[in-house]
N, C-alpha and C positions, 0 to 999 in steps of 0.2 A: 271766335270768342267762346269760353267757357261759361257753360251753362254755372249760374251764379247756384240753381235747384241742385246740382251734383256734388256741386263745391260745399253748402250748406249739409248734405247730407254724409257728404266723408267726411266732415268736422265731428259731427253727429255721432258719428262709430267712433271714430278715435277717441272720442270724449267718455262715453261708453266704456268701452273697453278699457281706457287706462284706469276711471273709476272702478272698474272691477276688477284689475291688477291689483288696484290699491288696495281694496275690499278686503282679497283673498290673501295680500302679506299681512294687515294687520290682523286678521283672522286666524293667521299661521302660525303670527309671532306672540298672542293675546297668552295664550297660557304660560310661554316659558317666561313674558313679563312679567306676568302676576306671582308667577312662581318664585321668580327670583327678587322682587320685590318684597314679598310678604315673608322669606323667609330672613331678611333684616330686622325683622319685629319679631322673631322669634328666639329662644333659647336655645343656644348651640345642637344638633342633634348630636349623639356618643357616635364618633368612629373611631374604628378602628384605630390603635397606632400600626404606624409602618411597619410593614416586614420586615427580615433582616435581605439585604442584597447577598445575591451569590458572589459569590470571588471565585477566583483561579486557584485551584493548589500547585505548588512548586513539587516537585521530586528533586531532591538535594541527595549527591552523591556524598562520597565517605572523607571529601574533601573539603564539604560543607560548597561544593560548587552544583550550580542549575545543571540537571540531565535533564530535565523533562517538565513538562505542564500539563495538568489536566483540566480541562473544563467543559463543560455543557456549552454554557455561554460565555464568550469573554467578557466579561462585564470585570471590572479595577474599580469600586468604589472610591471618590475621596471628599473631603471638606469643602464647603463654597470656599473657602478663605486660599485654597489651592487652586481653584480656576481665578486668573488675572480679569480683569473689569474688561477689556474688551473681547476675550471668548462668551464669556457672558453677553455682553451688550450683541455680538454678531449674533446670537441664537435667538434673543429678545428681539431684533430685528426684523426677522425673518419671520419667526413662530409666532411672536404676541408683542408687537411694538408697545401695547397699552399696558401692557403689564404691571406698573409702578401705581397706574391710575386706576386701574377697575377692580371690583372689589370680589371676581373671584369669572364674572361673568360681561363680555363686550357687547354691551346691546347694540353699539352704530355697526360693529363688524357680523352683527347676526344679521342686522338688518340689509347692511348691505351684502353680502351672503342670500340671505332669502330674494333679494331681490332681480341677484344672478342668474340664481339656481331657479326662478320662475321663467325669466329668457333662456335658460339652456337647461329644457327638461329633462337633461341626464344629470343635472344636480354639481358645477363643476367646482363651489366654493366650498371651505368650509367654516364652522366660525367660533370652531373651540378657543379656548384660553391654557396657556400652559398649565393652571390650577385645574382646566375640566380635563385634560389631558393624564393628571394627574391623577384626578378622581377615576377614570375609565379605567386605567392600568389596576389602580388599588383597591378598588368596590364594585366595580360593575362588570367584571371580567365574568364570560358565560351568559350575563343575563342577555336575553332577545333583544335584539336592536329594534323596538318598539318604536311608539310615539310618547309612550312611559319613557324611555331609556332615555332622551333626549332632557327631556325635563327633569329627570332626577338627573343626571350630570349635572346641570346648572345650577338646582337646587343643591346638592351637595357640594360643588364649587364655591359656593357665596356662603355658605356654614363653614366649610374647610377653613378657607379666608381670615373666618369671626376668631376662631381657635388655630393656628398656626401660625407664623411668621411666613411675610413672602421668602424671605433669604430662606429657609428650608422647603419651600414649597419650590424653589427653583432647585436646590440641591438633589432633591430626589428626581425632581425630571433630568438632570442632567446624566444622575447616574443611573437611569434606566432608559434611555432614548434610544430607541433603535436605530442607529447609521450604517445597515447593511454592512456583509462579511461578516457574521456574527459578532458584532463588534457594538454592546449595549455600554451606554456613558461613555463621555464624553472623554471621558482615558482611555479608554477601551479603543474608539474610533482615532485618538491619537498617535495610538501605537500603531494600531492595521497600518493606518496610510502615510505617515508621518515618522514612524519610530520616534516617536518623541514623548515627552514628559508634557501634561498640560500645559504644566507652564512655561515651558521655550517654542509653544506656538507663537506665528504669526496673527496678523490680523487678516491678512489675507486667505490663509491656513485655516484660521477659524470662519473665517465666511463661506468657505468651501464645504467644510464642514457641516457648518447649518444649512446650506443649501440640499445637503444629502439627505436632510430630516424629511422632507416632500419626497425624495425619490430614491428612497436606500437601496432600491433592485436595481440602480441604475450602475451601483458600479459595486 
């Protein structure tokens, strides 16, 4: 028979312990809430407008036909109204299911995120929003990846939000997402793997795709 004294006292640690699991998420999570909460009661901060994206240039022979392409990056910009609703809904899926609903920044997905990443001390979730994803690429690029950097993302995320439309806040992540082969937006990664026109993807074609957005060195 088990000693009832040992049984009492491993309840004891576990109870412990999780309390101080607990402790240490809402202690983790405390500033980027407060931050992202109180900057709903505030006056838009000024950012930035968007860059311009890079494009391709053509070399056009003396027959007005393609000899050549030059680019850095392949990046093809184009209009939300040029990706079909479910290339769109596959990336939303995958990157920010919540997207429609949160208002720049996922507090259940940070939450559950922090609470991953406290069971597996190498950190394996993440819990940006396409908006903060957005914000990274277009303001915070260079700065230290701090315990500042994180909180200003979200803070800037939930401002960007107050002052932008989501339909352009997805257009710009789309046309600058990295999908490995140097192949930035969502035209861009069309043409690498697909040769195709956004719009005569699949839906299968486009979950492929988003799936590449996690692991672009993968192929």
């Amino acid at each position: 028979m088990k000693n009832p004294a040992n049984w009492f006292m491993r309840l004891g640690v576990a109870l412990v312990a999780s309390a101080l699991l607990l402790t240490g998420v809402v202690v983790g999570a405390a500033p980027y809430a407060w931050d992202m909460l109180h900057s709903h009661k505030e006056t838009p901060i000024v950012l930035p407008t968007f860059g311009g994206l890079a494009t391709r240039s053509r070399i056009m022979g003396i027959a007005n036909t393609q000899i050549g392409v030059f680019e850095l990056e392949n990046s093809q910009p184009l209009t939300i109204d040029q990706v079909p609703d479910h290339v769109v809904a596959a990336l939303l899926a995958v990157e920010d299911e919540g997207f429609q609903k949160h208002k720049g920044v996922n507090l259940r997905a940070l939450v559950r995120a922090t609470l991953a990443n406290f069971q597996y001390s190498g950190g394996r979730q993440g819990a940006s929003t396409i908006t903060q994803q957005v914000v990274k690429n277009e303001y915070l690029a260079g700065l230290p990846r701090d315990g500042r950097y994180k909180i200003l993302q979200a803070r800037y995320a939930v401002m960007l939000e107050k002052v932008v439309p989501k339909a352009q806040i997805v257009e710009r992540y789309l046309n600058t997402v990295f999908f490995g082969n140097n192949a930035y937006g969502i035209q861009a990664a069309a043409d690498v793997y697909y040769q195709k026109k956004v719009a005569d993807l699949t839906l299968a074609e486009a979950g492929f795709l988003a799936g590449l957005v996690r692991a672009p060195s993968t192929f």
